[in-house]
PADO-650020 format. One line per field, with one value per residue (C-alpha): residue number from 1; residue in three letters; x, y, z. Coordinates in nm, 2 decimals, decimal comma. Layout:
REM residues N
seq: NUM; ...
type: ALA; ...
c1: X; ...
c2: Y; ...
c3: Z; ...
This chain:
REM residues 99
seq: 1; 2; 3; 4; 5; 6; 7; 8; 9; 10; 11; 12; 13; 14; 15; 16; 17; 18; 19; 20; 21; 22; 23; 24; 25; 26; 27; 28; 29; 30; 31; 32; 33; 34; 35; 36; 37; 38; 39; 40; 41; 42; 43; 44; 45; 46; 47; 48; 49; 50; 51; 52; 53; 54; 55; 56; 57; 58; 59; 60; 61; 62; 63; 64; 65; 66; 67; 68; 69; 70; 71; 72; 73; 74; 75; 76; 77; 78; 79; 80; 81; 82; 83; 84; 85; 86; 87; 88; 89; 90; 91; 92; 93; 94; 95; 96; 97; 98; 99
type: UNK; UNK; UNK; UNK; UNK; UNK; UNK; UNK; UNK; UNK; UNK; UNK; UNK; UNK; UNK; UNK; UNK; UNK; UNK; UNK; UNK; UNK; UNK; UNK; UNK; UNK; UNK; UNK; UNK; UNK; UNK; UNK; UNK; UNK; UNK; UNK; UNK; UNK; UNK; UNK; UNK; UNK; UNK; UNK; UNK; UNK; UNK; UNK; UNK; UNK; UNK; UNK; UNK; UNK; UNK; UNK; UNK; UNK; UNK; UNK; UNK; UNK; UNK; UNK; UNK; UNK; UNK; UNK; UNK; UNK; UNK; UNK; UNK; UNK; UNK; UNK; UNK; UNK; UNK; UNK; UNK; UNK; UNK; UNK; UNK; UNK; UNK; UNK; UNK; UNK; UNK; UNK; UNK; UNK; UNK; UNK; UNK; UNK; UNK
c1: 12,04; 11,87; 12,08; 12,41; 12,30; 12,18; 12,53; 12,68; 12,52; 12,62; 12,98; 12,94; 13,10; 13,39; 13,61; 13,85; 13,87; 13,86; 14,13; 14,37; 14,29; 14,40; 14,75; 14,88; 14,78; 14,89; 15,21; 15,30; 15,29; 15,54; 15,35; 15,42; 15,24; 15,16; 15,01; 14,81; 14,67; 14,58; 14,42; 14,21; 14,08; 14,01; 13,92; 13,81; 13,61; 13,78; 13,76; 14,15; 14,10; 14,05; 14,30; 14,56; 14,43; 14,51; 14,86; 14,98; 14,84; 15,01; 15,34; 15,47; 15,87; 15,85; 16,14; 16,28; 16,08; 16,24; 16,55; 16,46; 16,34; 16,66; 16,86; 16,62; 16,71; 17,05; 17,22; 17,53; 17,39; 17,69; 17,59; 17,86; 17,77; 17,67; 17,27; 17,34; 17,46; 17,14; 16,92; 17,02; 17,05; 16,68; 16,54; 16,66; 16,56; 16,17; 16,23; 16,27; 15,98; 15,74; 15,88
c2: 8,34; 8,63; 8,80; 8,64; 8,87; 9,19; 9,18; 9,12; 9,41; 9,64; 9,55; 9,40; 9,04; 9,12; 8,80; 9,03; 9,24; 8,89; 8,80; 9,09; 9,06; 8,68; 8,71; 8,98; 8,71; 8,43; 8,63; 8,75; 8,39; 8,30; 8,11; 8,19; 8,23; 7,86; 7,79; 8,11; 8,08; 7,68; 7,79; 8,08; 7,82; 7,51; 7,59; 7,93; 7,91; 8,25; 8,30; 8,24; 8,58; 8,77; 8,55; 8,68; 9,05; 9,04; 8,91; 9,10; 9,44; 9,31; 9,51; 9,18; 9,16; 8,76; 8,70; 8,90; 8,67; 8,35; 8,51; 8,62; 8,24; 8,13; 8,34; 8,23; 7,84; 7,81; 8,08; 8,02; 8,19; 8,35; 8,70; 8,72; 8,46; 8,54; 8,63; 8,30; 8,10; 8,29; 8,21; 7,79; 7,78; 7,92; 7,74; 7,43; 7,51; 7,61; 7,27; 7,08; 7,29; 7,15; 6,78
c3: 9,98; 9,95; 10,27; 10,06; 9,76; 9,92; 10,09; 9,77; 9,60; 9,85; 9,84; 10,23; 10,09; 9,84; 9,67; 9,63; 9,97; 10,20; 9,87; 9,95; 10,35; 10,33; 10,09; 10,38; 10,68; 10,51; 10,36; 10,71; 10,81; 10,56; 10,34; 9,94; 9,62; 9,51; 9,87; 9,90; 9,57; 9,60; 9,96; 9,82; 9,48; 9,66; 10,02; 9,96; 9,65; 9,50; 9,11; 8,99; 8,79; 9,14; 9,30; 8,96; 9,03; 9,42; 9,33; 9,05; 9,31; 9,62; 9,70; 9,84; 9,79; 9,74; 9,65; 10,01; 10,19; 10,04; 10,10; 10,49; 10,53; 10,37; 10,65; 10,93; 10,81; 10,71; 10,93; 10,76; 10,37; 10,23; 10,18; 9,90; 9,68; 9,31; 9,24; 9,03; 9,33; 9,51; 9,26; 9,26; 9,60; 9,65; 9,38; 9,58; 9,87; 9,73; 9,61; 9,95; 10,07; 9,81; 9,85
């Protein structure tokens, strides 16, 4: 314990470093908000104020990744569709993911 807190002081073992480290991995992977965040609460043990912190900081584009993932799925996407027709379509696809 007393190794656990001398590293703490020191800065050695950051919440929020291993926070920021793990969003890029797991974003990289393709994994999105909701997932990250559940990962870092409940099998991480990170505070859900550090967890808000290191997403609202991240330079992330997440709604570009849904979109890429979209693409990489359904190869037929319809590049001219309406940011409304975007917008349903991706919200029913984040849908089928969660399902």
């Amino acid at each position: 314990m007393k190794l656990y807190l001398d590293a703490k002081q020191k800065n050695w073992q950051s919440d929020r470093r291993f926070s920021e480290n793990y969003l890029n991995s797991r974003a990289q992977k393709g994994y999105g908000v909701g997932r990250i965040r559940q990962e870092l609460r409940q099998l991480k043990g990170v505070s859900s104020d550090i967890i808000d912190e290191v997403l609202m900081e991240s330079e992330i584009d997440w709604y570009e990744m849904a979109e890429n993932l979209l693409r990489k799925k359904f190869p037929n996407y319809n590049e001219q569709q309406t940011p409304k027709m975007k917008q349903k379509n991706l919200a029913i696809y984040a849908i089928t993911r969660i399902s």
